[in-house]
N, C-alpha and C positions, 0 to 999 in steps of 0.2 A: 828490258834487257834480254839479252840471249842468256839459255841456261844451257846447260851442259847438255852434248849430245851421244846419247845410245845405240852401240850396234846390234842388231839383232838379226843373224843370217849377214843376207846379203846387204840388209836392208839399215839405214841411218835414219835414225830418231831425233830428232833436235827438237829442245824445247825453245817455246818464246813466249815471255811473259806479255799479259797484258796488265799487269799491275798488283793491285792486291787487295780484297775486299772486303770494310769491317761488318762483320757479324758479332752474334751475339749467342752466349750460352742458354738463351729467355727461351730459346728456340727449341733447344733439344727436349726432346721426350723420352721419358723410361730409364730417366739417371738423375739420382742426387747433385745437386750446385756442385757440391763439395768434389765429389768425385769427379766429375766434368771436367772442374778447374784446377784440379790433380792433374788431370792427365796430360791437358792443352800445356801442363805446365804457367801454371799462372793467367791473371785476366785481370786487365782493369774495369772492375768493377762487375765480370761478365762480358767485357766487351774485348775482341782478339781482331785478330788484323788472318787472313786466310787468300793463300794465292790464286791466280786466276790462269790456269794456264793453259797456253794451247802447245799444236805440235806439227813438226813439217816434216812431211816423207820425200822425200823425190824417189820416184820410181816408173821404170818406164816412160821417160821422157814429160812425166806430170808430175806436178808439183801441188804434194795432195796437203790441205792442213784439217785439224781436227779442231772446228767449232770456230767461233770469229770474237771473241770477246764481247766487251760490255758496250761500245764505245764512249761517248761522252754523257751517257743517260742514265747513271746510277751516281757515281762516286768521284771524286776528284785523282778518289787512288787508281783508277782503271781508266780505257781508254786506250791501253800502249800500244797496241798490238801492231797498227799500220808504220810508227816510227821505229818499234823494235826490229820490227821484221828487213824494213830498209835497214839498219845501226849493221842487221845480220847477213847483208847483202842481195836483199829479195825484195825487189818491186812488186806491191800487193799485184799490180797489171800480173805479174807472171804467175800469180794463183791459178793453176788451173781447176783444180775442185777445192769445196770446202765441205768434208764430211763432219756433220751432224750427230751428237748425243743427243740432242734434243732443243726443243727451239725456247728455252729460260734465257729472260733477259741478259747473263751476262755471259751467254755462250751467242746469244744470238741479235745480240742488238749492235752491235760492231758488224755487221754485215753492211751498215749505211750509215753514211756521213751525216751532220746536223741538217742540212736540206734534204736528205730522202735519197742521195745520187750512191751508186755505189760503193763500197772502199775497194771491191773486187771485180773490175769490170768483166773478165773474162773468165772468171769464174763461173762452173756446174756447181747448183748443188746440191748434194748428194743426203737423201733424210729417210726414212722407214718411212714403210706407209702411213700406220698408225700412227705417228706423230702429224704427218702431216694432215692427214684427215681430220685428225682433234684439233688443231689449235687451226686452220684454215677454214672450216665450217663455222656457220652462222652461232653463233651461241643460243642455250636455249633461256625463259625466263625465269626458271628455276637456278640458271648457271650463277656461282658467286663471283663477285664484283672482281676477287683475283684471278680469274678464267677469264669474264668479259675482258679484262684489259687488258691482258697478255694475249689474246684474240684478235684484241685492235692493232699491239704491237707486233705481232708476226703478219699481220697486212701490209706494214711500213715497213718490214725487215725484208721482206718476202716481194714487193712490188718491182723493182728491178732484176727480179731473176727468176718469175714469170716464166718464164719460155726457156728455162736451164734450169728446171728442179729436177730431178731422178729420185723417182718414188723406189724405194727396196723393200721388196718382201722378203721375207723369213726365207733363208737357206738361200736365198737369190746372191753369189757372188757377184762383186762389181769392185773393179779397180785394185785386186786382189782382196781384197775386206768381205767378209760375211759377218752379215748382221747379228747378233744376238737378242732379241729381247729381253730386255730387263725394265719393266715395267713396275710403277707405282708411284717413285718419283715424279712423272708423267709418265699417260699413256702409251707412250711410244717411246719412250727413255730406250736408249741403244747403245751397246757395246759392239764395239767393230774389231773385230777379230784379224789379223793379218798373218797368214801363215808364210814364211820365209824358212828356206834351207837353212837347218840349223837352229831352226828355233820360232817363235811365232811370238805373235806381239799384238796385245788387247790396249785400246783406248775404251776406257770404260768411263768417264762422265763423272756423274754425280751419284755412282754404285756407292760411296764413301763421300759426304760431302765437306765432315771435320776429321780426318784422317787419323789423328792421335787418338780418339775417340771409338771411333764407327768399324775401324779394321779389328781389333781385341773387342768392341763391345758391337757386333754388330743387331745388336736387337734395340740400341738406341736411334728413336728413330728423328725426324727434324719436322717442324712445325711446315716446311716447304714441301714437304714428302704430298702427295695430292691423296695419295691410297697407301699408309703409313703399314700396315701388315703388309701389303704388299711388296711395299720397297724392301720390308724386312727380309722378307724370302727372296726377294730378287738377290740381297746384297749377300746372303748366306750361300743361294747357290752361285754366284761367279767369283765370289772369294772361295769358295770351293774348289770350281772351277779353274781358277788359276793358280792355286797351292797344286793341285791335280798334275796337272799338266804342265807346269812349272813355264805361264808364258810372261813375257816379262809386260809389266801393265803400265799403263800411264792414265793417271788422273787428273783431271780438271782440279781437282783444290787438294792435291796429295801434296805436301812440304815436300820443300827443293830437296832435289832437283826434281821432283814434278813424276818420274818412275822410278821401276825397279820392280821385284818379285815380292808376291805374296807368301809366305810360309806357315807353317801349321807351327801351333803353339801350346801344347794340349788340347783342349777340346774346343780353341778360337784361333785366331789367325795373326798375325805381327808384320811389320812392312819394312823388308830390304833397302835399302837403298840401294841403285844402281853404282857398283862398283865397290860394295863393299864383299 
């Protein structure tokens, strides 16, 4: 489905689902059940239903989206992405870049159909270096079994777009977006920063990955986190970060509609919704 869309400056944000992905409370680290299941507001049994979502800029005559979903390789609830986006009037052909938080199955396994052939033929795209360095290198024998195979799957994600990847370094501007590191998550986990007149606008990923959760408690950390202190600090400084500077953020698994602004809440952070 299409989710509501945000202005920010000049610039239009539209979300577009690819579905919704069940997880589990088994995962969080550095919180009580109790409190967990407090906060998501209820779970069966531990288990919660958490959206997937991406997002479409047009600007400058490109039509930029943020991440590609899961497609048919995780879940029966995910996969939407290429029907939603046509439902929203957008032939995946006219993608022109797909900017990257990171290359995790269900940000990046929707970049290719069940044969290997693209969903986005004409699509750049667009990753940190660090990310791509890690998950595109040989793995080593030490590496655990969850690296080798998400290794293997960004080969398959990654094989059709070979010759249109754009590696971004730190502080490197492209397509108006500067990168952020925000590392820990993976490696090369990235926030992309969009500065627009009038205001500026972060896709920040998997900085929050249970939103109800991770924005009030961000020192809870997830069993998916690769370097869990790390992601801790990442997630403290760009919820920082965007209370600070008051830019309006969009997240990969933030509850609908998907953004809105971070705010300071005493000595933690609380999540606006867009348009309230």
């Amino acid at each position: 489905m299409a989710l509501p869309s945000m202005r920010v400056g000049d610039v239009e944000v539209q979300g577009i689902s690819d579905g919704i992905l069940k997880t589990s409370l088994d995962l969080v680290i550095g919180m009580e059940r109790a409190v967990a299941d407090k906060l998501v507001g209820g779970t069966d049994n531990g288990s919660l239903y958490i959206p997937v979502n991406n997002f479409l800029i047009r600007r400058g005559g490109n039509m930029i989206m943020i991440d590609a979903g899961a497609g048919n390789t995780m879940q029966p609830t995910l996969g939407k992405l290429p029907d939603n986006l046509r439902s929203a009037g957008v032939e995946p052909g006219a993608v022109t870049h797909i900017v990257m938080t990171h290359l995790h199955p269900d940000h990046a396994n929707g970049l290719v159909d069940d044969a290997g052939l693209p969903h986005y033929p004409n699509a750049e795209i667009v990753v940190h270096q660090t990310e791509a360095d890690f998950w595109m290198r040989p793995h080593g024998a030490n590496d655990p079994d969850r690296i080798k195979g998400n290794r293997a799957r960004t080969a398959i994600n990654l094989k059709p777009y070979l010759e249109r990847i754009r590696r971004v370094r730190d502080g490197e501007e492209y397509l108006g977006f500067t990168p952020v590191l925000a590392p820990g998550h993976t490696p090369g986990h990235t926030c992309w920063l969009l500065a627009a007149p009038g205001g500026g606008f972060m896709a920040f990923g998997d900085v929050v990955h249970l939103s109800a959760i991770q924005i009030s408690h961000p020192d809870a950390a997830l069993a998916y986190d690769l370097d869990k202190e790390q992601a801790i600090q990442s997630r403290k400084r760009i919820l920082d970060m965007a209370a600070s500077e008051r830019f309006a953020i969009a997240g990969a698994h933030v509850n609908a509609p998907g953004f809105g602004y971070v705010v300071r809440k005493g000595s933690t952070f609380s999540f606006e919704p867009a348009g309230n």
